[in-house]
TORPA-7763 format. One record per residue (C-alpha): residue in one letter; y, z, x. Coordinates in steps of 0.1 Angstrom, whole numbers, plus 5000, padded with zeros to 4 digits. Layout:
BEGIN
('A', (Y, Z, X)) ...
//
This chain:
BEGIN
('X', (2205, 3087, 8865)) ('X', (2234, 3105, 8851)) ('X', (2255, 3088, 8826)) ('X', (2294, 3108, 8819)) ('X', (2315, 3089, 8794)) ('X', (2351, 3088, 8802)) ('X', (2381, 3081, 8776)) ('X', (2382, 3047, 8760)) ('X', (2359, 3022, 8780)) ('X', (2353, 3043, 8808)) ('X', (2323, 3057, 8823)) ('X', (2303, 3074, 8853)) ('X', (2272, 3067, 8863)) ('X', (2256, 3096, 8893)) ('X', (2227, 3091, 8911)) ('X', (2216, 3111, 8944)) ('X', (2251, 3121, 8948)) ('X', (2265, 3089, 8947)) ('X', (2290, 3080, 8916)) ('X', (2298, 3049, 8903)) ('X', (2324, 3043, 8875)) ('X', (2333, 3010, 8853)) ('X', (2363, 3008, 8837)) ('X', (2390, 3035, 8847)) ('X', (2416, 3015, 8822)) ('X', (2454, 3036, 8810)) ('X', (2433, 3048, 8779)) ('X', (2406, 3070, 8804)) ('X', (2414, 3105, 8822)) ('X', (2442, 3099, 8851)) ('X', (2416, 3110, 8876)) ('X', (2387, 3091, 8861)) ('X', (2377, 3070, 8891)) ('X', (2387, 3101, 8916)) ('X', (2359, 3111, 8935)) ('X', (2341, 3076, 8929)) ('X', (2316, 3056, 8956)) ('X', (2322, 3025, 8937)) ('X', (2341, 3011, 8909)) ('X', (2337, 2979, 8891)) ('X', (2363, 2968, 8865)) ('X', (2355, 2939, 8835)) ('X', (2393, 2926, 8830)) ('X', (2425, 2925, 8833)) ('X', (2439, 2943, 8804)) ('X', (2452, 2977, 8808)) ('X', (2430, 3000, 8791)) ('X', (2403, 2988, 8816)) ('X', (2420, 2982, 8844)) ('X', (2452, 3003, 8858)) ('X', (2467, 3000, 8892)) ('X', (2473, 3037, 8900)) ('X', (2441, 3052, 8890)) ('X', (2422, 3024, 8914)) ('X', (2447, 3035, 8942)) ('X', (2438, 3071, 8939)) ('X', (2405, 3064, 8941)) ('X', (2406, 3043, 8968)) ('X', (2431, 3067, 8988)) ('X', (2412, 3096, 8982)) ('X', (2376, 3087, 8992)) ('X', (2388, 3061, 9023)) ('X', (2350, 3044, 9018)) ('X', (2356, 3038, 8977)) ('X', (2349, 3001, 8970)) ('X', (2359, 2977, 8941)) ('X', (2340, 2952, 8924)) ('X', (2357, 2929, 8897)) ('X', (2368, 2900, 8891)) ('X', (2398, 2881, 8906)) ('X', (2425, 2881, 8886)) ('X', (2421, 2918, 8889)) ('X', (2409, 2916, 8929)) ('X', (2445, 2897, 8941)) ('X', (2462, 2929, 8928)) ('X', (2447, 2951, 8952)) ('X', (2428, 2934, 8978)) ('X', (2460, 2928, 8999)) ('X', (2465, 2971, 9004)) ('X', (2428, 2979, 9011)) ('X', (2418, 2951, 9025)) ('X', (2380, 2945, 9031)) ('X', (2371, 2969, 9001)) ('X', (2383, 2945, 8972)) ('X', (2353, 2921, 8965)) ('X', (2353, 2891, 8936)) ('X', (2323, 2886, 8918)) ('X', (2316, 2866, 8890)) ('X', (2286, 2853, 8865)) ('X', (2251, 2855, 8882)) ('X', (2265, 2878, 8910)) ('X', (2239, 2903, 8922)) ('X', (2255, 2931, 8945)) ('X', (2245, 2967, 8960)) ('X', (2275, 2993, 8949)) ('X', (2270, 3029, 8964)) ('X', (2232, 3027, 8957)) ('X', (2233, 3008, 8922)) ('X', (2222, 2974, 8923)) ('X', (2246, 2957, 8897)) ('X', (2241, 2917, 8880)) ('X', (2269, 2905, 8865)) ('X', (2273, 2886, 8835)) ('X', (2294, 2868, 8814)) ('X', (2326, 2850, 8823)) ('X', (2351, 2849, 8788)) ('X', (2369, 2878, 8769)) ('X', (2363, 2877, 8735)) ('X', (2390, 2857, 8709)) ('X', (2414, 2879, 8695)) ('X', (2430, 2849, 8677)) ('X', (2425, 2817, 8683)) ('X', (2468, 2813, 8693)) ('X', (2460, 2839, 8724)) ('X', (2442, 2827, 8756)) ('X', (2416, 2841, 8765)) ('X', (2412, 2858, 8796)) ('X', (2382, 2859, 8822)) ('X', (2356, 2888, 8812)) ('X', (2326, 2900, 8833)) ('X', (2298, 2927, 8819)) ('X', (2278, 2944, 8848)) ('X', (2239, 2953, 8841)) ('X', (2232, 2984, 8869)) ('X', (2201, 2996, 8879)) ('X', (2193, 3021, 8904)) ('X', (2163, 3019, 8928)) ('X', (2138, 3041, 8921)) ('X', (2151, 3055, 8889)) ('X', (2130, 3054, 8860)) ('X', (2143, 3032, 8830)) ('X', (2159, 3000, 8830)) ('X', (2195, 2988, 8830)) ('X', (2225, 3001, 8816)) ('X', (2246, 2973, 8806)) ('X', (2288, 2974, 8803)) ('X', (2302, 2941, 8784)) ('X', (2335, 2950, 8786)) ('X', (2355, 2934, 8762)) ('X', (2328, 2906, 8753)) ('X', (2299, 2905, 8730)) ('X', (2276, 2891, 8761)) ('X', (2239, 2890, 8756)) ('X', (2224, 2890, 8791)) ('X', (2191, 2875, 8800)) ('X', (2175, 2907, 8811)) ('X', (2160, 2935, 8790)) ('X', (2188, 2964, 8786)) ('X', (2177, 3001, 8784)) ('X', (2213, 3015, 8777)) ('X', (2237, 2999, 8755)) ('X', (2279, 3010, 8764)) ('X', (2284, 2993, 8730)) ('X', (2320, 2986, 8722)) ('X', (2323, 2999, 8693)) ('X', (2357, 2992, 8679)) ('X', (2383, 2962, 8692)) ('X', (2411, 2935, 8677)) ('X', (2386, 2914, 8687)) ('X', (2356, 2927, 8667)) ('X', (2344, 2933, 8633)) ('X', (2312, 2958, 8621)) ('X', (2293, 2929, 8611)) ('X', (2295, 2918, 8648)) ('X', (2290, 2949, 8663)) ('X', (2259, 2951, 8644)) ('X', (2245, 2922, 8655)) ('X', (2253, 2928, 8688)) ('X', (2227, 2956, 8689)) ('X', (2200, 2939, 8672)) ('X', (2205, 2908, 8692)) ('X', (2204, 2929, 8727)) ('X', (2175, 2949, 8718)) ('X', (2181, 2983, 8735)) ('X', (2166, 3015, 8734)) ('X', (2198, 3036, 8728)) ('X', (2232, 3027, 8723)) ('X', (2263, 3042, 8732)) ('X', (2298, 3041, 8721)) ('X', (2326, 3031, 8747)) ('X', (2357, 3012, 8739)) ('X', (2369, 3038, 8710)) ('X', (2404, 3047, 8719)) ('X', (2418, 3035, 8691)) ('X', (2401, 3050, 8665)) ('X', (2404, 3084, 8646)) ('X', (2374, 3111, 8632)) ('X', (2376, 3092, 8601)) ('X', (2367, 3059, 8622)) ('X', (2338, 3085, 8643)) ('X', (2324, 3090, 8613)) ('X', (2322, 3053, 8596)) ('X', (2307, 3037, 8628)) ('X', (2287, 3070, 8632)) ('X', (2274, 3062, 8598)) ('X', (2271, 3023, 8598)) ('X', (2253, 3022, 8630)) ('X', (2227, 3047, 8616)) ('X', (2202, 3051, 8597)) ('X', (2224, 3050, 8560)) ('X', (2235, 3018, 8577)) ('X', (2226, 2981, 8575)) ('X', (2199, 2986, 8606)) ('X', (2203, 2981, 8642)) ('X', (2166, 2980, 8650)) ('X', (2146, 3003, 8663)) ('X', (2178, 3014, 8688)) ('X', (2190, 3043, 8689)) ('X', (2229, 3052, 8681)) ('X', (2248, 3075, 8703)) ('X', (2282, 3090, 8704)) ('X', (2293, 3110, 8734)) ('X', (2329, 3126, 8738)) ('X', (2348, 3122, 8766)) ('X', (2336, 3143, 8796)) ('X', (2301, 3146, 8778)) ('X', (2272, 3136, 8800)) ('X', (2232, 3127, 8792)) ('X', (2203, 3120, 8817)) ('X', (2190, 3081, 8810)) 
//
């Protein structure tokens, strides 16, 4: 399996020519879900889920289909109906090939005065592929109760601190982690998480820490 990280929170997994993408959000490519089989989205918010780049997937592969959740499902289901579905916590699903679980159900607190906002992580597989699941939180420190090959560790978030993040890896146990959810941050930032979730850093186990740029792609 192929794994090709988007901008922000976004990535692509390929697998016998099939593509499925998680997270095509207003901070990732405009054509980052183009060309997809499947697509699941986490939330609601914008730099994970936008409108425009779902419809252009969907209108230009006419057999595209969407998991999510539904607050983000009643926003498109209506104008392609049939290949909207809602899932939710302890969903298991087939998507173009990948066999998906889902996980969690809350965003994380920003601040205790902002509600918080339903949040689903996806653990994907693919049948017959060596290695075990990469696992997507979206915007959510979720632990799932399944082993987890591949980390997309959000790395940087209102919502998070270092300490956190740390934890978070050591916690989930995987063999390699990589960044997603960086939009926000600068080289200088790069090069503080590079070097906090290293080896001159406070430990993260015996994963490993990755950082791929956008359009960058590694073999799992």
């Amino acid at each position: 399996m192929e794994l090709t990280k988007k901008g922000h929170s976004c990535v692509a997994l390929h697998r016998d020519g099939r593509t499925l993408v998680i997270d095509p959000g207003g901070f990732s490519e405009e054509d980052a879900a183009v060309g997809a089989d499947a697509i699941l989205v986490t939330h609601e918010h914008p730099d994970h889920f936008d409108e425009a780049r779902l419809r252009a997937a969907l209108e230009a592969n006419p057999a595209a289909e969407v998991w999510t959740l539904r607050s983000v499902a009643e926003q498109l289901s209506a104008a392609f109906p049939g290949r909207v579905h809602t899932v939710g916590n302890g969903d298991t699903f087939t998507a173009a090939g990948f066999e998906v679980e889902v996980h969690g159900e809350l965003h994380a607190v920003i601040h205790p005065d902002i509600p918080r906002i339903t949040n689903v992580g996806y653990a994907v597989t693919h049948a017959g592929a060596p290695g075990g699941a990469v696992f997507h939180p979206g915007d959510a420190l979720t632990v799932p109760d399944r082993p987890v090959d591949t980390l997309l560790l959000p790395v940087h978030a209102p919502w998070s601190k270092l300490s956190e993040v740390v934890d978070y890896v050591r916690e989930v146990g995987p063999r390699v982690a990589y960044d997603v959810h960086d939009g926000l941050l600068s080289n200088f930032g790069y090069a503080v998480y590079g070097r906090m979730l290293g080896p001159n850093g406070p430990g993260i186990g015996d994963a490993e820490h990755v950082r791929l740029a956008p359009g960058e792609s590694t073999t799992l």
